[in-house]
MARTIZA-420981 format. One record per residue (C-alpha): residue number from 1; z, x, y. Coordinates in steps of 0.5 Angstrom, whole numbers. Layout:
% MARTIZA-420981
   i     Z     X     Y
 NUM     Z     X     Y
...
***
This chain:
% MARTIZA-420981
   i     Z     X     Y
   1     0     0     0
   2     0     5     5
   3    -5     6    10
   4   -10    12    12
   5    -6    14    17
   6     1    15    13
   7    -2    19     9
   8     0    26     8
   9    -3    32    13
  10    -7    38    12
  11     0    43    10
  12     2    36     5
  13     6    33    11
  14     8    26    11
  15     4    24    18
  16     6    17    18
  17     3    12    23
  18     9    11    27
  19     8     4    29
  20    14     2    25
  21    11    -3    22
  22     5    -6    26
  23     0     0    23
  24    -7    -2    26
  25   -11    -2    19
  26    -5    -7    15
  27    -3    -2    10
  28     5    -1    12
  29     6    -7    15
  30    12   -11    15
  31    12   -17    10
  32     4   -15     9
  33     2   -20     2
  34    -2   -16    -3
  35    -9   -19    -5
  36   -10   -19   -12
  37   -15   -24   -11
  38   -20   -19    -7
  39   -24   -17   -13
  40   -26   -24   -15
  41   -32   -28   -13
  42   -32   -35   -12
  43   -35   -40   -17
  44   -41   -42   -16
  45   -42   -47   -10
  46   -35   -47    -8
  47   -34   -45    -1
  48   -29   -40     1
  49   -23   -42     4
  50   -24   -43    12
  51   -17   -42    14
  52   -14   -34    15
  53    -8   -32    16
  54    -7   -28    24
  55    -1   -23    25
  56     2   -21    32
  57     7   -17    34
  58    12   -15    29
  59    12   -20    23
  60    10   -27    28
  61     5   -29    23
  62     1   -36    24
  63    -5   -39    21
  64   -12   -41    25
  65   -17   -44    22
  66   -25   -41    22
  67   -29   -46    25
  68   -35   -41    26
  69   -35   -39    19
  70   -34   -32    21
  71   -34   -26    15
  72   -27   -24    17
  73   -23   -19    12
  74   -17   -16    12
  75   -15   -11    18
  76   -20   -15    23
  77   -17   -16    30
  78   -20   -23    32
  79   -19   -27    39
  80   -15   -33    37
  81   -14   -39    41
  82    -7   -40    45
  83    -4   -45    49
  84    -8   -43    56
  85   -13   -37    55
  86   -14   -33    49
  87    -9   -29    45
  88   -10   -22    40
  89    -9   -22    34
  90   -10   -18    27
  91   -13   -22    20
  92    -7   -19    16
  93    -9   -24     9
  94   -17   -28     8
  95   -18   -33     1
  96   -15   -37    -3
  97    -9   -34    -2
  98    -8   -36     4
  99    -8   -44     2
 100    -2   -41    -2
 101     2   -37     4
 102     1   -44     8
 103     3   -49     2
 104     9   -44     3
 105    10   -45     9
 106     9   -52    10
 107     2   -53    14
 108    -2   -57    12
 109    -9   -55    11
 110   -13   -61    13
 111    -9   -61    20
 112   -14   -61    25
 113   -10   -59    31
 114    -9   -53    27
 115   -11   -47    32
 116   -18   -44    32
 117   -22   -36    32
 118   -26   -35    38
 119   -29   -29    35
 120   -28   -22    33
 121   -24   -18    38
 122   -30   -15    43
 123   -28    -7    45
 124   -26   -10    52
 125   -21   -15    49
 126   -18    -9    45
 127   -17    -4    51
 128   -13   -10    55
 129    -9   -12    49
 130    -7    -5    48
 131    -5    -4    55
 132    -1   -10    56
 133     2    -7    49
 134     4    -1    53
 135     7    -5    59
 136    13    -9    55
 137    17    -2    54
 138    18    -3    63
 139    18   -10    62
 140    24   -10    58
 141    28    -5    62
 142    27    -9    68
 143    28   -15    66
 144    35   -13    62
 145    37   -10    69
 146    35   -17    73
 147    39   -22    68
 148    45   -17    69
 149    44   -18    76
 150    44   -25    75
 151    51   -23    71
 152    47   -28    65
 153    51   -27    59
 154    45   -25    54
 155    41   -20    51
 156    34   -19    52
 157    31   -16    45
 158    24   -17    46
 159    18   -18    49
 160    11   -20    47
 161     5   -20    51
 162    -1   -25    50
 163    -7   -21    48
 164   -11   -24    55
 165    -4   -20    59
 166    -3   -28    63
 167     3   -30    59
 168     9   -26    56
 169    15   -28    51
 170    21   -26    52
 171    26   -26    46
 172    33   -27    47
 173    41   -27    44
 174    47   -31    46
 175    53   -34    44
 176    52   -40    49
 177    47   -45    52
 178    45   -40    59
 179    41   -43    65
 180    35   -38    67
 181    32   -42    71
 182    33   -37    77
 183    32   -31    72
 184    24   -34    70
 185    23   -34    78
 186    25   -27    78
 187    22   -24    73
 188    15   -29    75
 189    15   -26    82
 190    17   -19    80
 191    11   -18    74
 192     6   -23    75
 193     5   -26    69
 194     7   -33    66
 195    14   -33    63
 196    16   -36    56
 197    24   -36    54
 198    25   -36    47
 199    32   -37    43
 200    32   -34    37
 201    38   -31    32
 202    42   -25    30
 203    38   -25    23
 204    31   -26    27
 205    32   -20    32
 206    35   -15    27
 207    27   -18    24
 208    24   -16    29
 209    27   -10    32
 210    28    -7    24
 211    32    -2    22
 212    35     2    16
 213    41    -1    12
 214    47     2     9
 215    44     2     3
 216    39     7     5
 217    33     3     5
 218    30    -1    10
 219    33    -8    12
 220    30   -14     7
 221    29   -18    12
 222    24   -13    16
 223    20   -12    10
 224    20   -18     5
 225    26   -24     6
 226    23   -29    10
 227    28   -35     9
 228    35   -34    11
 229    40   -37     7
 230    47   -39    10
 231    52   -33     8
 232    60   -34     8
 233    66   -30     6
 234    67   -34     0
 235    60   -30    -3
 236    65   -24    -3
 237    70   -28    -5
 238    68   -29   -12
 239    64   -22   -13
 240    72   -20   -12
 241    69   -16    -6
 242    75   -13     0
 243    74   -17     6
 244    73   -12    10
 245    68   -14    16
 246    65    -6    17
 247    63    -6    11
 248    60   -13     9
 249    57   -14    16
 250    49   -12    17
 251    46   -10    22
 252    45   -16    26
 253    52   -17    26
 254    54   -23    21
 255    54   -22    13
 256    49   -18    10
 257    44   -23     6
 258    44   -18     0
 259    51   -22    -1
 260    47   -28    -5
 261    42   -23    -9
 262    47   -24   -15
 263    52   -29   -12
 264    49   -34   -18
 265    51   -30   -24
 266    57   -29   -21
 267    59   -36   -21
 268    55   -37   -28
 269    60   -32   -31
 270    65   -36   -28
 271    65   -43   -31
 272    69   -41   -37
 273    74   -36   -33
 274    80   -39   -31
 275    82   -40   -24
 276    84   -36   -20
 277    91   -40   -17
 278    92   -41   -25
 279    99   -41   -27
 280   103   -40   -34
 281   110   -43   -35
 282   113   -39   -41
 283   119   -39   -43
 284   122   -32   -39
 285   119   -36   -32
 286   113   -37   -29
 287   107   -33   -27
 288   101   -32   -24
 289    95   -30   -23
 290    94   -23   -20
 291    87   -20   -21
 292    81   -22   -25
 293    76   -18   -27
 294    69   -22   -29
 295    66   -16   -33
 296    71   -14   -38
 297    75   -22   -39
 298    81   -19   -36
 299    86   -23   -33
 300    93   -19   -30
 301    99   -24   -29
 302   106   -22   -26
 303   113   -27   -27
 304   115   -29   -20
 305   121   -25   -20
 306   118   -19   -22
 307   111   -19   -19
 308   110   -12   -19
 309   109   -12   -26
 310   103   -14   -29
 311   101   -16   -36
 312    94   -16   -38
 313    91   -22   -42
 314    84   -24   -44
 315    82   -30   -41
 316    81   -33   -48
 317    89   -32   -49
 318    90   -36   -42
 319    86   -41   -44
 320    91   -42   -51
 321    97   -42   -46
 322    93   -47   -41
 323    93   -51   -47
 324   100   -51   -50
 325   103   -52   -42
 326    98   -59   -43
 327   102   -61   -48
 328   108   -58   -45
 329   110   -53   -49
 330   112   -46   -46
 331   110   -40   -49
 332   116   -35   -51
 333   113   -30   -46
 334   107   -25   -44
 335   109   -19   -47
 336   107   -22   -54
 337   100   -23   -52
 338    99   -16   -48
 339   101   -13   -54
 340    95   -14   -58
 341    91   -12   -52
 342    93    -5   -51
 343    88     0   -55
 344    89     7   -54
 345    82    10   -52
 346    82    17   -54
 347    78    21   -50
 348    72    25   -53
 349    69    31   -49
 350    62    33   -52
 351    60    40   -49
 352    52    37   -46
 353    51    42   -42
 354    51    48   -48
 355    57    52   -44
 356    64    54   -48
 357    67    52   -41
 358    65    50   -34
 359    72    52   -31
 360    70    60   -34
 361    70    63   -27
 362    75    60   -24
 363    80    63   -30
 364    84    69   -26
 365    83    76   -28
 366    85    80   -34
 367    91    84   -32
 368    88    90   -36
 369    85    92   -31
 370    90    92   -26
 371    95    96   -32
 372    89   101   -32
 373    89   102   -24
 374    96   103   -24
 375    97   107   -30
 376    91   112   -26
 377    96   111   -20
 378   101   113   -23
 379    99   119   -26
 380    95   122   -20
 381   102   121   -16
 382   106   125   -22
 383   100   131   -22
 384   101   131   -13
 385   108   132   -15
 386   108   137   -19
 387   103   141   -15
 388   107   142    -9
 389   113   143   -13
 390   109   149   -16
 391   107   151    -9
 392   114   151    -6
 393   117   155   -12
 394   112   160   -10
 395   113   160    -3
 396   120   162    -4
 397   119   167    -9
 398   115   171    -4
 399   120   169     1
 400   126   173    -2
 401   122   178    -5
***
C-alpha cells in the first residue's frame, strides 16, 4: 500500500512523503480501501457504476456522482460541486465497491440530490488549491489568536479551505455552547473569505489531527476505525484494569477506543463466573470476594474479621458453596476448599542458551591469585632485608678495621 514517494531513496533510506497521511498519489492515506476489484472487467452489457467515492483533506470522504461518464480512477484530482462554487478533491475509490462503501454509510444510490463531478482538475485548479492549501497554516495561527482576543472558551483545530479559496471551514472543540458571531466578522473582515464554523468532538479532532498511540502505533482512529463506540469506565471494570485515568486516556482525552477491542470475550467469560460482590456465609464467619482472575477461574476470599488473609478458590467450588447457602447450609470454612487448590510447582530450569552459567562473569576471582602475589611480595621483601643487613654488617667490619 505504500505509495511511490514512500519509497526508499538511493542510499536505501525511507524518503516517505511526509504528507501525514494525504499522499498525492493515494497509496498511504488515511482510512484508504484496497481495491480488490481493479483487475475484474465487468460482464457484458453491465455498465459500470456511475458513483465515485472523492477524498478532501485528512479523512472527510464524500460520495458524487459521474454524470459525465468520465474515465476516472483512483488518484485523479477531480473539480466537484460545492454549496457555492467548486471544490478539489481526490478520487480515492471507483466501482462496485463504491456501492458497498456508501451502503456502509447509509447513502443512497439513487438519490438525486447526490453532488455531482464537474471535470478533471485542470492545471490552473490545482495551482489554486494548493496555494489555499498553503494558507490554512497562517490562517489558523491568526484565528487562534482572534478567539482569544474575544476570551471564547474554544479551540480551533483545524481549517480546511474550499478547492476555489472562496470559503474556508473552520473545525473547533468545546466543552459548552459558545457564541461567535463576532468571532466569524473578524475573521470574515481580516481574511476575505466566506467562514463556516463546525463543531466537531475530541475523537473526531484526534481523526483529523493523527498521532501515535501509546502503544507504539498509529491512532485507530486515524488509520482504519470509522465509528465510534461510547467507552465507559465499567469496560475497564470488567477487563480488571486499574482505574487510572493517565493511562487509560487516549490522545484525544477520553477513554481509548481499543478498550471495547475485547471487552465481549471478557463479558462472555463472565457469565459462568460469580460476582464480584459474592458473599460466602461459613461457619468461621462471612467472607468476601476480594480478587477475580478470568483466565485462570480463580477467585480469592477473605473473612470479615481477617480480610488481610485471602483464601484461593475455584469458581466451581464457590459456586458449590452459593448452592449450600441457598438451601441454608454453611460450610465448616474455607480453608478445606484451598487446601486441594494448593499445588507446589516445581521450578525447571533448562539450559537453552548452550552455556553452563550466565552468571559466570559475575562470580568473584579466584583467591589463588592473590595468595601467589602475596607470596611474591613477601619473598621479595625478605630478600631486600637480608641485602641490606649484609651490606650493614659490612660497613661496620670496615669500620672497625
Amino acid at each position: 500500500m505504500g505509495c511511490s514517494s514512500c519509497s526508499t531513496g538511493k542510499d536505501g533510506q525511507p524518503r516517505g512523503c511526509k504528507n501525514n497521511g494525504t499522499c498525492g498519489t493515494d497509496g498511504c492515506n488515511k482510512l484508504t480501501v484496497f481495491d480488490w476489484l481493479s483487475n475484474m472487467s465487468l460482464p457484458n452489457g453491465e455498465k459500470p457504476f456511475d458513483c465515485v467515492e472523492v477524498r478532501f483533506k485528512n479523512s472527510r470522504k464524500e460520495f458524487f456522482r459521474n454524470g459525465k461518464e468520465l474515465s476516472l480512477s483512483i488518484g485523479d484530482i477531480v473539480a466537484t460541486q460545492a454549496q457555492s462554487g467548486h471544490d478539489v478533491g481526490m478520487v480515492t475509490l471507483v466501482g462496485e465497491l463504491v456501492k458497498v462503501q456508501m451502503k456502509r454509510k447509509k447513502v443512497d444510490p439513487k438519490d438525486k440530490e447526490l453532488p455531482k463531478i464537474y471535470r478533471k482538475a485542470s492545471q490552473n485548479d490545482i495551482d489554486k488549491w494548493q496555494k489555499c492549501r498553503g494558507r490554512e497554516e497562517e490562517i489558523k495561527k491568526r484565528a487562534r489568536e482572534i478567539a482569544i482576543i474575544l476570551r471564547l472558551q474554544m479551540k480551533i483545530s483545524d481549517v480546511e479551505f474550499q478547492g476555489d479559496g472562496s470559503k474556508a471551514t473552520f473545525y473547533y472543540t468545546a466543552e459548552e455552547r459558545v457564541d461567535f458571531r463576532q468571532l466569524i466578522k473578524d475573521m470574515a473582515k481580516a481574511f476575505g473569505i466566506r467562514i463556516e464554523m463546525r463543531q466537531i468532538g475530541y475523537r473526531q479532532e484526534a481523526q483529523r489531527l493523527g498521532g501515535i498511540g501509546s502503544c507504539g502505533r498509529e491512532l485507530c482512529c486515524s488509520t482504519w476505525l470509522t465509528d465510534f463506540r461510547s467507552v465507559s469506565t465499567s469496560a475497564a471494570r470488567y477487563q480488571q484494569l486499574s482505574l487510572n485515568p493517565q493511562k487509560l486516556a487516549g490522545q484525544c482525552g477520553k477513554l481509548k477506543c481499543c478498550l471495547n477491542y475485547e471487552l465481549d470475550m471478557y463479558l462472555e467469560a463472565l457469565k459462568d463466573f460469580p460476582s464480584q460482590d459474592t458473599k460466602l456465609y461459613t461457619e468461621k464467619g462471612l467472607a468476601f470476594c476480594q480478587k477475580t482472575d478470568i483466565f485462570k477461574g480463580l477467585l480469592w476470599f477473605s473473612y470479615k474479621e481477617d480480610p488481610s488473609n485471602w483464601h484461593t478458590l475455584t469458581k466451581e467450588q464457590v459456586q458449590q458453596i452459593l448452592e449450600k447457602n441457598k438451601k441454608k447450609e454453611k460450610v465448616a470454612s474455607l480453608e478445606e476448599y484451598t487446601v486441594d487448590n494448593f499445588v507446589r510447582e516445581e521450578k525447571v530450569f533448562e539450559n537453552v542458551v548452550g552455556q553452563d552459567s550466565l552468571t559466570r562473569f559475575d562470580r568473584p576471582k579466584r583467591k589463588r591469585n592473590r595468595n601467589r602475589k602475596n607470596t611474591k611480595n613477601k619473598q621479595g621483601h625478605s630478600n631486600n632485608k637480608r641485602g641490606n643487613n649484609n651490606r650493614s654488617g659490612k660497613n661496620r667490619r670496615q669500620k672497625n678495621g
